[in-house]
Residue frames relative to the residue before (quaternion, step in Angstrom):
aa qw qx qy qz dx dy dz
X 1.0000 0.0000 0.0000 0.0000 0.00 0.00 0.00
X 0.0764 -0.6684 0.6562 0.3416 4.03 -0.74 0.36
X 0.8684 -0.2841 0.2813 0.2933 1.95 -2.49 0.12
X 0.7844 0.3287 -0.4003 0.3413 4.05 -0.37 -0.65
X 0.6229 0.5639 -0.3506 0.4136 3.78 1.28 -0.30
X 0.5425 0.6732 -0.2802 0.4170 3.43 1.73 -0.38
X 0.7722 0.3705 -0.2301 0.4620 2.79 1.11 -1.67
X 0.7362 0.5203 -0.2703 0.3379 3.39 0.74 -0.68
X 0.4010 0.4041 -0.4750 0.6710 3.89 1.88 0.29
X 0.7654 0.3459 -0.3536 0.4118 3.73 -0.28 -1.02
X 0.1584 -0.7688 0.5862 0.2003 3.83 0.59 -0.66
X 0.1522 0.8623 -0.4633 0.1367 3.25 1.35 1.42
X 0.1259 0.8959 -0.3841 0.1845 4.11 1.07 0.79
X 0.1673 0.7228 -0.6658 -0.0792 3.98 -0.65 -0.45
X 0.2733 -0.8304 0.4655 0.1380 3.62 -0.57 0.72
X 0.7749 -0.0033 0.0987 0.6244 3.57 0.24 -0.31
X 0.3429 0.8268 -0.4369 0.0888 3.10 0.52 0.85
X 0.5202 -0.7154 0.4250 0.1925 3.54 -0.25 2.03
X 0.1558 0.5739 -0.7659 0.2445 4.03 -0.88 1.43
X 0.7241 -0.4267 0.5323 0.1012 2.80 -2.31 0.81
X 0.8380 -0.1596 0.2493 0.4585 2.84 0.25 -1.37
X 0.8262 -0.3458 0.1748 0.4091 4.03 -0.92 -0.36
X 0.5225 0.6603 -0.2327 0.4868 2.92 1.87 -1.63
X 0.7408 0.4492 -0.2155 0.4506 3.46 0.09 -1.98
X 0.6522 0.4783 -0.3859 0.4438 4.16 0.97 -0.88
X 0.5281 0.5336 -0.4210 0.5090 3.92 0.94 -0.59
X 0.6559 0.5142 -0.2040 0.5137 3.53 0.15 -1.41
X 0.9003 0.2029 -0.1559 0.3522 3.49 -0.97 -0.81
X 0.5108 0.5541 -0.2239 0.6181 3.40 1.56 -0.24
X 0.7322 0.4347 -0.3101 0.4229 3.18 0.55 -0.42
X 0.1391 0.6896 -0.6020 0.3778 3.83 1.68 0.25
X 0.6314 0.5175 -0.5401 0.2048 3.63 -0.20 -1.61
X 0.8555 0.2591 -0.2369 0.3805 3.26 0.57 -1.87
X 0.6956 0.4731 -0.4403 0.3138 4.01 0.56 -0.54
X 0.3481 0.7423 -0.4192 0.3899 3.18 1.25 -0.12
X 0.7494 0.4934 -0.0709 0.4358 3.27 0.97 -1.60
X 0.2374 -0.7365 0.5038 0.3840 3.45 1.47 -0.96
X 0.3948 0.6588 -0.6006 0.2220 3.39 0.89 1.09
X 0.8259 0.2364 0.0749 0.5064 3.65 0.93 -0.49
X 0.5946 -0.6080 0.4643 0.2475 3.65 -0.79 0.95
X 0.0050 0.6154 -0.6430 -0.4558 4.14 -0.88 -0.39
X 0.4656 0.3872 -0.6569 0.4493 3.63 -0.31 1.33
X 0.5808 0.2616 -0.4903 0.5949 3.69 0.89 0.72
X 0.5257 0.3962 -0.4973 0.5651 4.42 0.29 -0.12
X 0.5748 0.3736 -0.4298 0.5876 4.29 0.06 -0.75
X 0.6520 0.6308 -0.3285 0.2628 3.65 -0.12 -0.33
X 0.7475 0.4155 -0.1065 0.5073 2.98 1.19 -1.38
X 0.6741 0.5422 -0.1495 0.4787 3.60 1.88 -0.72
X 0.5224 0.4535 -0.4672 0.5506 3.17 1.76 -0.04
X 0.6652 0.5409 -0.3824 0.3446 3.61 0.98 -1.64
X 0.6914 0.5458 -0.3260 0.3432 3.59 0.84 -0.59
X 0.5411 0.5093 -0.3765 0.5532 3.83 1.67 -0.70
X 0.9669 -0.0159 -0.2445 0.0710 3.65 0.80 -0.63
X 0.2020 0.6249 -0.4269 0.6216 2.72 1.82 1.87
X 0.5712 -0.3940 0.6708 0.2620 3.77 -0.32 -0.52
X 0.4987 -0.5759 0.5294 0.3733 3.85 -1.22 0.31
X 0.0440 -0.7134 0.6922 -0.1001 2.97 -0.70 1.07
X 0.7927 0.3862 -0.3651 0.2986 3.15 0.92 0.56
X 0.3804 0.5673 -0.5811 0.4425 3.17 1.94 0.59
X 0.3181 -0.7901 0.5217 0.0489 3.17 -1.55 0.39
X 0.7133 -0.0349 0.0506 0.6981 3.25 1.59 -0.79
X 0.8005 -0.3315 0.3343 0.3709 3.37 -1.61 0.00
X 0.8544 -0.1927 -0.0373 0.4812 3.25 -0.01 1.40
X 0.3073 0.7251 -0.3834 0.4825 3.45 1.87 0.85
X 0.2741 0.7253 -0.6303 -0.0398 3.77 -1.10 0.21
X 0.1359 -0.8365 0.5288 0.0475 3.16 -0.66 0.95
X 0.4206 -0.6840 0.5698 0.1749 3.90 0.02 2.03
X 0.4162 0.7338 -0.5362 0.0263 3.72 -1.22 0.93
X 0.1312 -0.8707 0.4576 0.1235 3.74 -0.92 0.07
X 0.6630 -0.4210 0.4446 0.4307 3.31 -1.08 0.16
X 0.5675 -0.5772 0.4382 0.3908 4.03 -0.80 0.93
X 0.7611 0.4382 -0.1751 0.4450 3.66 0.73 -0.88
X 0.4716 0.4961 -0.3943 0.6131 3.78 1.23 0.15
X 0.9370 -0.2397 0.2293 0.1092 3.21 0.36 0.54
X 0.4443 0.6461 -0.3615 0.5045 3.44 2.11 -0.05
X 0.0534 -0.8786 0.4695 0.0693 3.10 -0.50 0.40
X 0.6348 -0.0984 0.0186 0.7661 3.89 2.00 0.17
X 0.7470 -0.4850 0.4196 0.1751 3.00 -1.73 0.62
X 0.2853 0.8260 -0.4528 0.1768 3.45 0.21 1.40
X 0.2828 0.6782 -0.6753 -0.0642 3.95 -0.96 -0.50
X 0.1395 -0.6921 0.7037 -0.0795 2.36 -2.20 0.06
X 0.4458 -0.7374 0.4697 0.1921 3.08 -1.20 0.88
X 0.0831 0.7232 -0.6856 0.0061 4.12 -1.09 0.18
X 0.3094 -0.7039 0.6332 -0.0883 2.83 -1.40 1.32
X 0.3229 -0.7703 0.5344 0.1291 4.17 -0.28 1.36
X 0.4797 -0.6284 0.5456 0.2782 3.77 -1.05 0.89
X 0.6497 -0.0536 0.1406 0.7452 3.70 1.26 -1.05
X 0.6988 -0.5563 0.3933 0.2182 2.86 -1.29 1.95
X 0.0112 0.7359 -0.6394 -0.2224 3.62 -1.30 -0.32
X 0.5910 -0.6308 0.4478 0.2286 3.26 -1.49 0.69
X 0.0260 0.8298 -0.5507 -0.0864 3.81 -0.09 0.77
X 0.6509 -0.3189 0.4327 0.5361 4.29 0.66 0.74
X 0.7792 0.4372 -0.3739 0.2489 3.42 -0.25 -0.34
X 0.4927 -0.8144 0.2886 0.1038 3.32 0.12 1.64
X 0.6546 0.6149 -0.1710 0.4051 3.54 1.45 -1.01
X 0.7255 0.4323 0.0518 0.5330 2.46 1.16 -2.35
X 0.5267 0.6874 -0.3908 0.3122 3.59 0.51 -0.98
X 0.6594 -0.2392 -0.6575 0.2750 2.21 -1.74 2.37
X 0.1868 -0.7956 0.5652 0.1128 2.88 -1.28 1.10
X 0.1040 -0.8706 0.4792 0.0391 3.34 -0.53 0.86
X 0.7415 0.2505 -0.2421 0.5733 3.61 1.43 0.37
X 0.1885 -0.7637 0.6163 -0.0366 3.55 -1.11 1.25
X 0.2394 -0.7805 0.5759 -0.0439 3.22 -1.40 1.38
X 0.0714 -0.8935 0.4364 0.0781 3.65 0.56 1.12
X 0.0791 -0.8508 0.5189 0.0268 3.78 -0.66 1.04
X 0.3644 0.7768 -0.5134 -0.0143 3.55 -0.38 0.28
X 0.3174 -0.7328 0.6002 -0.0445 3.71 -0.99 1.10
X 0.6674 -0.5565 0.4443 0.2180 3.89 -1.18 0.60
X 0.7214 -0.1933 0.3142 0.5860 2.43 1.12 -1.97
X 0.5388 -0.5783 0.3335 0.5139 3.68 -1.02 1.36
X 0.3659 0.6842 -0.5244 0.3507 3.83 0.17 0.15
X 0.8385 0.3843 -0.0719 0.3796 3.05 0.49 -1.76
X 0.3462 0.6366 -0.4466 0.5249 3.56 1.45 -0.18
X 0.1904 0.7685 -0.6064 0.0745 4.00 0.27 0.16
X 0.5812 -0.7627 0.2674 0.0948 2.64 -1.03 1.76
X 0.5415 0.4386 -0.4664 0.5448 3.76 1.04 0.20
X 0.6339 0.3507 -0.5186 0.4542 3.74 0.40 0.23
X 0.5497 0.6151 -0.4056 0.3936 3.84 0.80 -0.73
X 0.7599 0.3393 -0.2192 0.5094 3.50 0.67 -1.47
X 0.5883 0.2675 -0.4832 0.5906 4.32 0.58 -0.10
X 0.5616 0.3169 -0.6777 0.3536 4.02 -0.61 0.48
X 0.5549 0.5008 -0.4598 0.4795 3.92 0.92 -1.29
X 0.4253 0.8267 -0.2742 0.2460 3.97 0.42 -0.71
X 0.7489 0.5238 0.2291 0.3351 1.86 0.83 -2.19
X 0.7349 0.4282 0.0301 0.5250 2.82 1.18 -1.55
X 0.6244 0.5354 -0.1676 0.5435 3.65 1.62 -0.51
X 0.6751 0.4650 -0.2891 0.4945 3.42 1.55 -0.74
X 0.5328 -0.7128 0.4149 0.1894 3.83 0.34 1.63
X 0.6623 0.5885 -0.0906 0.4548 3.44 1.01 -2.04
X 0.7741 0.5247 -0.1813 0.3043 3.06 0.62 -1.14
X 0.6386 0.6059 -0.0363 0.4730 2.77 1.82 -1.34
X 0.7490 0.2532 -0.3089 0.5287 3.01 0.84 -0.63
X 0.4938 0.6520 -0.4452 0.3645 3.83 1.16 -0.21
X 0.3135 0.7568 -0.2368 0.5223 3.62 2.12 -0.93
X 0.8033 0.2573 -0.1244 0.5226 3.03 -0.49 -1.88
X 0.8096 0.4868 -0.1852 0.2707 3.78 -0.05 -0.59
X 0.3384 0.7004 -0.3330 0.5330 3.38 2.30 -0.05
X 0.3475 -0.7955 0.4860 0.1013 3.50 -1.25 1.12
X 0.7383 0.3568 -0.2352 0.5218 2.84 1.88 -1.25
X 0.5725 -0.2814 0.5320 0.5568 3.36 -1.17 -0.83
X 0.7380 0.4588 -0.3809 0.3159 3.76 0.18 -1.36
X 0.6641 0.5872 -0.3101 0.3435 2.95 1.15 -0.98
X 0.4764 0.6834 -0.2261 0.5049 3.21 1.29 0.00
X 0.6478 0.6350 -0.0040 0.4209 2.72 0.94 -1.14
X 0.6838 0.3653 -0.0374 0.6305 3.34 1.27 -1.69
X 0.5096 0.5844 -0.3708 0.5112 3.75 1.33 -0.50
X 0.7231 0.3587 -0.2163 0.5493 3.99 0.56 -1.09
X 0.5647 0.5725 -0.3467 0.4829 3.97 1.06 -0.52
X 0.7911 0.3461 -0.2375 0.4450 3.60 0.69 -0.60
X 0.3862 0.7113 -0.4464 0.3815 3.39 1.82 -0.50
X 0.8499 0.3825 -0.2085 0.2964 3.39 1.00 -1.34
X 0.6153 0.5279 -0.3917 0.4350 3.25 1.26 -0.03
């Protein structure tokens, strides 16, 4: 399944969702995917240690983070999802910094990362408009209707 047919059967979204900081966005954001039973939160703790001792490797663009792990840390099925920050947070990342929109991926196995979902999140992430229409959505649905029109 890619990524916009996932999110939009699973309605895996948070809109404005109100965190402290980077830690608490990784974590509480990450509902999208255990919610789903795509992933353990000893695979969300995962990404907050890898990030204290690596550096964000998971921001990706200008105000872009993209929550991910190693299949074994903790994935437990093909899932993602999308979360949206009430007030941006600051994750170290000098380029990119405030991020105010998260893209949650987890997969079994690098198999499952299948490459028409890989290349519509990059999509995704390239369409400026889109992004900030993303970051700037009140509802969930609206979310929702934001990835619905992506495909048409």
């Amino acid at each position: 399944m890619g990524f916009n047919d996932y999110i939009l059967e699973k309605k895996a979204v948070i809109s404005g969702l109100e965190v402290s900081d980077w830690k608490q966005a990784i974590i509480q954001g990450g509902k999208v995917l255990t919610d789903h039973g795509a992933c353990t939160e000893e695979y969300l703790e995962t990404i907050v240690r890898k990030c204290e001792d690596n550096g964000p490797y998971i921001v990706i663009a200008p105000g872009i983070a993209m929550p991910h792990a190693r299949p074994e840390e903790g994935a437990l099925a093909l899932g993602y999802g999308i979360v949206t920050l009430k007030t941006p947070v600051v994750f170290e990342d000098p380029d990119n910094d405030p991020i105010s929109l998260l893209i949650y991926m987890a997969a079994p196995s690098v198999k499952e990362h299948n490459e028409s979902a890989v290349s519509q999140i990059a999509d995704l992430c390239d369409e400026e408009d889109i992004v900030e229409s993303l970051i700037k959505a009140s509802s969930d649905e609206e979310i929702l209707e934001i990835i619905r029109n992506q495909e048409s």
